[in-house]
Kinemage of the C-alpha trace (Angstrom):
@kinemage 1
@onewidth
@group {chain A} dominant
@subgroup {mainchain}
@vectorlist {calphas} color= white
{ca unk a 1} P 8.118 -46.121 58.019
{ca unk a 2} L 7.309 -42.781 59.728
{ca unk a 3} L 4.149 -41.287 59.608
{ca unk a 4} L 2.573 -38.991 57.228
{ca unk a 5} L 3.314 -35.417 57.681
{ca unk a 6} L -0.128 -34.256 57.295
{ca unk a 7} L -1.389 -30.279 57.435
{ca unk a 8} L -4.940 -28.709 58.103
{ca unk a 9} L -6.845 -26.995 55.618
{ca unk a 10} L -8.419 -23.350 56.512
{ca unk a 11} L -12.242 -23.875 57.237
{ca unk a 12} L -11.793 -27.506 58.381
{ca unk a 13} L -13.960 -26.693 62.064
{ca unk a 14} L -13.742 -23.293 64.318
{ca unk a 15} L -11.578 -25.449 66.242
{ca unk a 16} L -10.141 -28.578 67.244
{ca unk a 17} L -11.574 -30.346 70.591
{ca unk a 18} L -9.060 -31.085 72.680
{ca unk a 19} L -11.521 -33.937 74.376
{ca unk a 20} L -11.625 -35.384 71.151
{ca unk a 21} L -7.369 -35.113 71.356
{ca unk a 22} L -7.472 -36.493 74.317
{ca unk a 23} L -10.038 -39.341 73.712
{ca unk a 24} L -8.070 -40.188 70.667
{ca unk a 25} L -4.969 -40.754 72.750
{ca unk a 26} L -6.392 -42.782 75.313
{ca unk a 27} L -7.627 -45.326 72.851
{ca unk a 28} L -4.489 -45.278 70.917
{ca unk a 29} L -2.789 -45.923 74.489
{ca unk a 30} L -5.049 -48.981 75.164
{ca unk a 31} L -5.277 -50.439 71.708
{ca unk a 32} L -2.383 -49.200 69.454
{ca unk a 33} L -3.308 -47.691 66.256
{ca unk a 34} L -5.511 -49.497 64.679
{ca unk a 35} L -5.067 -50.555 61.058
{ca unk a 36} L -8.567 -50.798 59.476
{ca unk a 37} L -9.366 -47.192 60.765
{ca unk a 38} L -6.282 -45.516 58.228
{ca unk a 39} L -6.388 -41.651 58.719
{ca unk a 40} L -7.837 -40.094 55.436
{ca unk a 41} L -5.999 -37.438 53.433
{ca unk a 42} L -5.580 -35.493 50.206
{ca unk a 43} L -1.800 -35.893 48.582
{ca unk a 44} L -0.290 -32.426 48.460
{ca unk a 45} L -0.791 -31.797 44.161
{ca unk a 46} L -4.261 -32.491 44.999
{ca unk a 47} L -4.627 -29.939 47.970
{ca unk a 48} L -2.332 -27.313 45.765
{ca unk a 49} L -4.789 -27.702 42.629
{ca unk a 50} L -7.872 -27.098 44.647
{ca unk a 51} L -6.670 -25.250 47.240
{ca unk a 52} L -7.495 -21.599 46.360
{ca unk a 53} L -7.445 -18.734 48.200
{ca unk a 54} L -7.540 -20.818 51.508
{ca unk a 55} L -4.531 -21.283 54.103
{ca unk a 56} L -3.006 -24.365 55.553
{ca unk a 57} L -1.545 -24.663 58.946
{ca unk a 58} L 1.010 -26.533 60.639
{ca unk a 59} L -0.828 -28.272 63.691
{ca unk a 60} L 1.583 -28.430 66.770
{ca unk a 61} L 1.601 -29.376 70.716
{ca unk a 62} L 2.752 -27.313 73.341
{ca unk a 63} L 2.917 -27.489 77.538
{ca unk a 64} L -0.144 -25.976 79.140
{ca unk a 65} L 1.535 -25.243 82.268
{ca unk a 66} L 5.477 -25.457 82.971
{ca unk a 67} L 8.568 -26.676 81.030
{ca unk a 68} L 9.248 -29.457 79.041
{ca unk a 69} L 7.286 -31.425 76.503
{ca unk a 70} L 3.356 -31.752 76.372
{ca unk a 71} L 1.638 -34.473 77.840
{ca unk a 72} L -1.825 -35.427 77.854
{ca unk a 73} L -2.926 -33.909 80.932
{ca unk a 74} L -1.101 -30.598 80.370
{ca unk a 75} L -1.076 -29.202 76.275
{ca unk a 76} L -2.357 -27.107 74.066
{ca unk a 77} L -3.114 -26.651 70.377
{ca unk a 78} L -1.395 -23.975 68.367
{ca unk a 79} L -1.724 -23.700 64.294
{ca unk a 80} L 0.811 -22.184 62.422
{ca unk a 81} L 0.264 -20.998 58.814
{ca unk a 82} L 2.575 -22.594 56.208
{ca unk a 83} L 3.744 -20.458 53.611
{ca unk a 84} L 3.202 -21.923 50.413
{ca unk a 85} L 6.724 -22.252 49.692
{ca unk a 86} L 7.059 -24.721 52.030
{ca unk a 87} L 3.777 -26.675 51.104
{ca unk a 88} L 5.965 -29.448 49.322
{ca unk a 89} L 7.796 -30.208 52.594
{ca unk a 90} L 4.795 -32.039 53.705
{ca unk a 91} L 2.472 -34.909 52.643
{ca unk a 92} L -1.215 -33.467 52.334
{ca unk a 93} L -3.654 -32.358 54.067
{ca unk a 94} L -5.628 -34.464 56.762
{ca unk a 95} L -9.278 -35.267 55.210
{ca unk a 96} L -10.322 -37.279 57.954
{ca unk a 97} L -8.565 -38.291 61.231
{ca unk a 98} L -7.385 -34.388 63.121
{ca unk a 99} L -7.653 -35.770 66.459
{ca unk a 100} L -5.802 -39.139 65.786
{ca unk a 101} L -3.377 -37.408 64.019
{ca unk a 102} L -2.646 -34.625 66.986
{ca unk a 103} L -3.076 -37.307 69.429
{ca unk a 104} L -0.189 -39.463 67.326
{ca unk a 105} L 2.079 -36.398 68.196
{ca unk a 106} L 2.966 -36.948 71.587
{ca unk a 107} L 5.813 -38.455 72.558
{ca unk a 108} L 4.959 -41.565 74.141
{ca unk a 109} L 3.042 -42.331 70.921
{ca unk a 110} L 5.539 -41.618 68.711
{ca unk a 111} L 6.426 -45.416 67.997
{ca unk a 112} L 2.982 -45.838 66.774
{ca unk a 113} L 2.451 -46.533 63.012
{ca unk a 114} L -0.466 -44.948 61.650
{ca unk a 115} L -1.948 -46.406 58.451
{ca unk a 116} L -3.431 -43.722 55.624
{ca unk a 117} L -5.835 -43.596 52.428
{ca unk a 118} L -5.515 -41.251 50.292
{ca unk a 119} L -9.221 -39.000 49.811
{ca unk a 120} L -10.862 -38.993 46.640
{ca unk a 121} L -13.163 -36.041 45.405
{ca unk a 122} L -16.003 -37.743 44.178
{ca unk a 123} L -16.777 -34.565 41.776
{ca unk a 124} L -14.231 -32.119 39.621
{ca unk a 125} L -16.471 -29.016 41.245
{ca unk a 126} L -16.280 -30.296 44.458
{ca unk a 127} L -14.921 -28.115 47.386
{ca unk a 128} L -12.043 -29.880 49.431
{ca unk a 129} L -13.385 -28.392 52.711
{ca unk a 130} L -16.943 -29.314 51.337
{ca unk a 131} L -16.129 -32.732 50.944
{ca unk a 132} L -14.254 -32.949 55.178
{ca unk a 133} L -17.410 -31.212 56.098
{ca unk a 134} L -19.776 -34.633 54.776
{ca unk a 135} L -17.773 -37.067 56.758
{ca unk a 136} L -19.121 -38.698 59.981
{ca unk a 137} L -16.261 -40.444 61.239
{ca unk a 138} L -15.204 -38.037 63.942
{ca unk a 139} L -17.899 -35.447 65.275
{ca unk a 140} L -20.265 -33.987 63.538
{ca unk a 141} L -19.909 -30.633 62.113
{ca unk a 142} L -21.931 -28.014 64.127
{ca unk a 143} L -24.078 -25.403 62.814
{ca unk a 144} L -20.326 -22.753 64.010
{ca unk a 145} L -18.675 -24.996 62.458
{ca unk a 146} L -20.117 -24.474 58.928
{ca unk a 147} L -20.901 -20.796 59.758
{ca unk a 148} L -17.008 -19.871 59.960
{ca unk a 149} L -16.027 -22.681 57.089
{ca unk a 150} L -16.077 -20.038 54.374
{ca unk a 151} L -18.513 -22.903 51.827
{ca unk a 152} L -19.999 -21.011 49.612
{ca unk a 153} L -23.885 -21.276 49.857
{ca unk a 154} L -24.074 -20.746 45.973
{ca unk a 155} L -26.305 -17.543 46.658
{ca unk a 156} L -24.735 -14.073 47.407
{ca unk a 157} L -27.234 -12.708 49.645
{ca unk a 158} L -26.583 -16.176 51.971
{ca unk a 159} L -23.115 -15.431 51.730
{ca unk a 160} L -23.378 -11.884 52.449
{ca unk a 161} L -25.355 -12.765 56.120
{ca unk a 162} L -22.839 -15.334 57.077
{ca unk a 163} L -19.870 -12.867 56.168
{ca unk a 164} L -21.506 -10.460 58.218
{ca unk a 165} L -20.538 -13.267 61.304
{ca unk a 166} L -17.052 -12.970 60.781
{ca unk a 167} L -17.222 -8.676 60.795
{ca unk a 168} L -15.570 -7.935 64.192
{ca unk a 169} L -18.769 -6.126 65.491
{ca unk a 170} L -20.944 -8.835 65.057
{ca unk a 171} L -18.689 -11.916 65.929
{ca unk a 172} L -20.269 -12.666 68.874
{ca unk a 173} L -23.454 -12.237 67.751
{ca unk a 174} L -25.377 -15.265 67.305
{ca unk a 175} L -26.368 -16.074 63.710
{ca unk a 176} L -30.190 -16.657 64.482
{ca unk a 177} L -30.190 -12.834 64.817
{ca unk a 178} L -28.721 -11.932 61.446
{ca unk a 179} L -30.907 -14.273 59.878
{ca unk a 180} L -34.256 -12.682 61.191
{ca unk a 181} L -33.053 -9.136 60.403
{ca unk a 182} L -31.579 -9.819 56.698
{ca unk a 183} L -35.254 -11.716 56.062
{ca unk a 184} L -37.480 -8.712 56.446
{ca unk a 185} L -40.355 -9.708 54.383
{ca unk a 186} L -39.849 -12.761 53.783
{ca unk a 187} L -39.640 -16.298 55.317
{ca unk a 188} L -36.259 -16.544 57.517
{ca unk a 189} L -33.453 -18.653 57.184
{ca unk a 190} L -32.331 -21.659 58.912
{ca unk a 191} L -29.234 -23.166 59.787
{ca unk a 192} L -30.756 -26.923 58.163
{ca unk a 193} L -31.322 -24.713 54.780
{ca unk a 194} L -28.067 -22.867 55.357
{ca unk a 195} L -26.126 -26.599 55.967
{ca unk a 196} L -27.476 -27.896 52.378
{ca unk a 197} L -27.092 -25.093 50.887
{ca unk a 198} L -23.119 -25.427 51.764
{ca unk a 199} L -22.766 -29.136 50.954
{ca unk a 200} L -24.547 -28.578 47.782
{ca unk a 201} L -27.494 -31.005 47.724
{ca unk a 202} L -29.753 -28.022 47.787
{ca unk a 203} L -30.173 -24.486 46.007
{ca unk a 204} L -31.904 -21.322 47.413
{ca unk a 205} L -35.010 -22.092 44.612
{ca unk a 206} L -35.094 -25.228 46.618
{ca unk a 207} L -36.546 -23.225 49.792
{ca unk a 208} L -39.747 -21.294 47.566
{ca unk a 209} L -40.664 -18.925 50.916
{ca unk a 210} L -37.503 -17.070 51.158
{ca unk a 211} L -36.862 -14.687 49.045
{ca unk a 212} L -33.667 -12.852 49.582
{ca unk a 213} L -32.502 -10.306 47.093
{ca unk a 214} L -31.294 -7.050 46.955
{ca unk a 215} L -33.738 -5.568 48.892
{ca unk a 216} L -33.845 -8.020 51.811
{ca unk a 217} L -29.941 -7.129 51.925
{ca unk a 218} L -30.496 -3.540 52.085
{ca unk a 219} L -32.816 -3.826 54.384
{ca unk a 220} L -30.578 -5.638 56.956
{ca unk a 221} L -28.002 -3.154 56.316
{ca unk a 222} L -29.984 -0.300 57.515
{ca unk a 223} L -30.842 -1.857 60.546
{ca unk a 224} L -27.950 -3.291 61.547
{ca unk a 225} L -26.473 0.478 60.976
{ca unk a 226} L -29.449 1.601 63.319
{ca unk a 227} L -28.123 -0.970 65.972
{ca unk a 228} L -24.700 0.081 65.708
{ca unk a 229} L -25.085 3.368 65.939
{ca unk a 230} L -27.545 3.355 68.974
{ca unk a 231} L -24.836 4.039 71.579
{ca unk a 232} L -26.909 2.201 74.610
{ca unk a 233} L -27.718 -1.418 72.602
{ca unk a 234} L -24.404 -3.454 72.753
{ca unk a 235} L -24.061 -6.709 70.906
{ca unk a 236} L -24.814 -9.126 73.519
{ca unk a 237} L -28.476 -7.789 73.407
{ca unk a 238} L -28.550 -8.852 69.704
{ca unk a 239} L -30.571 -12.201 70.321
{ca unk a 240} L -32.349 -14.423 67.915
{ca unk a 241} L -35.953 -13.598 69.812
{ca unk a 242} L -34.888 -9.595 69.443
{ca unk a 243} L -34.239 -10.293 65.883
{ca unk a 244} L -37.847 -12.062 65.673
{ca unk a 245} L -39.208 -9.374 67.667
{ca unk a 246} L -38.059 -6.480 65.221
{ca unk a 247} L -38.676 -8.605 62.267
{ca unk a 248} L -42.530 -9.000 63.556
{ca unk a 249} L -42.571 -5.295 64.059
{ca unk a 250} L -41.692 -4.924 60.367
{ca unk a 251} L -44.150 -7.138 59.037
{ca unk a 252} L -47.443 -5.416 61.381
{ca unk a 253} L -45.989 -2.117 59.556
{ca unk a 254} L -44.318 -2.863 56.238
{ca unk a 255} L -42.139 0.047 57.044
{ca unk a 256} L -38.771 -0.188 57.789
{ca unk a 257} L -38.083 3.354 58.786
{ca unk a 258} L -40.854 3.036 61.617
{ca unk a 259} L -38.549 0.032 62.614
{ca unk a 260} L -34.972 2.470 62.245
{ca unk a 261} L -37.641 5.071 63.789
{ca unk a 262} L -38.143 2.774 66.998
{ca unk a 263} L -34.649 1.313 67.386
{ca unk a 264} L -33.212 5.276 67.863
{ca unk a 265} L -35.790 5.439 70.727
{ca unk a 266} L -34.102 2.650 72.380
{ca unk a 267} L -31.977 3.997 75.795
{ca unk a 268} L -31.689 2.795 79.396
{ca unk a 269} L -34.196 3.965 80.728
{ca unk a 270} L -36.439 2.595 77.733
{ca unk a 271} L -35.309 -0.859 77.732
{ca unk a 272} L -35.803 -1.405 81.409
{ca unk a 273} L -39.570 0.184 81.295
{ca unk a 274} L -40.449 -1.917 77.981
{ca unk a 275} L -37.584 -4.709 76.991
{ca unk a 276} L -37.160 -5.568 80.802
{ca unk a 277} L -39.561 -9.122 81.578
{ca unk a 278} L -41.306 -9.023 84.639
{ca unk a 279} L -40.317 -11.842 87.343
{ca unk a 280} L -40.620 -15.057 86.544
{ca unk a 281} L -41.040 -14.158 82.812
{ca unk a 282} L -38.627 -14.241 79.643
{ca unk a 283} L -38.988 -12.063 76.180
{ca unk a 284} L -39.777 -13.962 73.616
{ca unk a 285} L -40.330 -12.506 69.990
{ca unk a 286} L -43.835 -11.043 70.800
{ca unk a 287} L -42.749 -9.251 73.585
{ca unk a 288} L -40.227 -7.732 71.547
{ca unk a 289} L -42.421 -7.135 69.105
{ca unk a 290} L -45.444 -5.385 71.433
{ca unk a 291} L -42.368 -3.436 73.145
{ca unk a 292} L -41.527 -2.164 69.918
{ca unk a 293} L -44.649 -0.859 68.958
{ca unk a 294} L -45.812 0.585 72.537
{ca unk a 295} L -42.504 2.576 72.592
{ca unk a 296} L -43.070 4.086 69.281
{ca unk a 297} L -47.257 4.808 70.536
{ca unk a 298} L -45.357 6.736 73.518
{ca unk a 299} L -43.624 8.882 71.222
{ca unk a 300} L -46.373 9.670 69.478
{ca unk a 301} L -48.492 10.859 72.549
């Protein structure tokens, strides 16, 4: 019997770990495969009745350096989207088991017979990549990991910030920031609340202190424009203790033009005299925050 042609679901990780790959190999080397640890997937109906707007990809190795086939000390991982014409040319979609399952690809494995179960939603409403993201068999999901999974939070306005992550201006910018400057005025977000909020065991009434609405959203927007369009600030800068920083600056003032107002000031030759830490010294969100403000008293000397 060969084994299961299995594809990977959109969202499932940022990316696969080719330690992991590699780990998965070696014990598959030593052991064979073994039996009572079956790889877990979703039959292909299954995956095309829940599937929505998501993609599925063909996972594949190929040589890292030179000709010929890949091996385990030189490959790489490349996923291929499957056009949905083709989706009934495979088995399912691999719930639980990615790096056994790439590992099981090379060809001094290839006599090895994996063993499968088939993955059962344990709700109608459940989310297929909701359900891969609550199982602990392999590693567990990092906070990337859910921030580029596409779960919905339930809540727009959480959905709206972690979008924002995937905008090619801010892709590199770490989420810590976004959440500080999209919580002006109220209590900010975290990446535990953020987590339940995507698996579903919690709701945004669950967490009473923040409050994010339109406002809070609008808010963001304009300073996020006021970064952006600041010629001298580049994304890298964009850190979770600057987003504290400005976010304590708003709530001294309650004004977020003073903030827009302050950011514009922002050149060279300002950041080094009041965003630059002294030797042997680090900003942290109050030094941000007092930079802010003496920058904006300088002006208005």
């Amino acid at each position: 019997m060969q084994n299961l042609k299995l594809l990977f679901i959109e969202g499932n990780r940022k990316e696969i770990d080719k330690t992991n790959v590699v780990e998965s190999y070696n014990k598959i080397k030593a052991y064979g495969f073994i039996k009572t640890m079956p790889i877990e997937y979703f039959p292909m109906q299954e995956v095309k009745d829940k599937l929505g707007d998501r993609a599925l990809y063909k996972p594949t190795l190929i040589r890292k350096n030179g000709n010929g086939e890949p091996v385990i000390s030189s490959f790489e991982i490349k996923l291929t989207p499957v056009s949905p014409e083709e989706y009934d040319n495979y088995d399912g979609v691999c719930a639980d088991g990615q790096h056994r399952t790439m590992a099981l690809m090379f060809s001094d494995l290839e006599e090895e017979q994996a063993t499968y179960i088939e993955a059962k939603l344990p709700r109608e409403d459940m989310d297929i990549v909701t359900y891969i993201s609550m199982r602990n068999n392999g590693r567990k999901w990092s906070n990337e990991d859910f921030y580029a999974s596409s779960i919905s939070t339930g809540n727009v306005y959480a959905d709206y910030i972690l979008n924002k992550k995937k905008e090619k201006d801010y892709s590199k910018v770490v989420p810590a920031f976004l959440f500080n400057i999209y919580t002006f005025g109220t209590s900010t977000l975290t990446p535990t609340q953020i987590k339940s909020l995507q698996q579903g065991y919690k709701k945004m009434s669950s967490f009473g202190k923040v409050q994010i609405n339109k406002d809070t959203q609008e808010r963001g927007d304009k300073v996020l424009k006021a970064l952006k369009d600041n010629q001298f600030l580049t994304s890298d800068r964009f850190t979770g203790r600057f987003g504290a920083g400005l976010k304590a600056f708003y709530t001294d003032g309650g004004n977020i033009d003073k903030v827009i107002r302050a950011i514009s000031l922002i050149n060279k030759e300002t950041w080094e005299k009041y965003f630059t830490p002294t030797f042997g010294q680090s900003m942290e969100a109050k030094s941000y925050k007092e930079a802010l403000a003496k920058l904006l008293k300088q002006v208005k000397e």
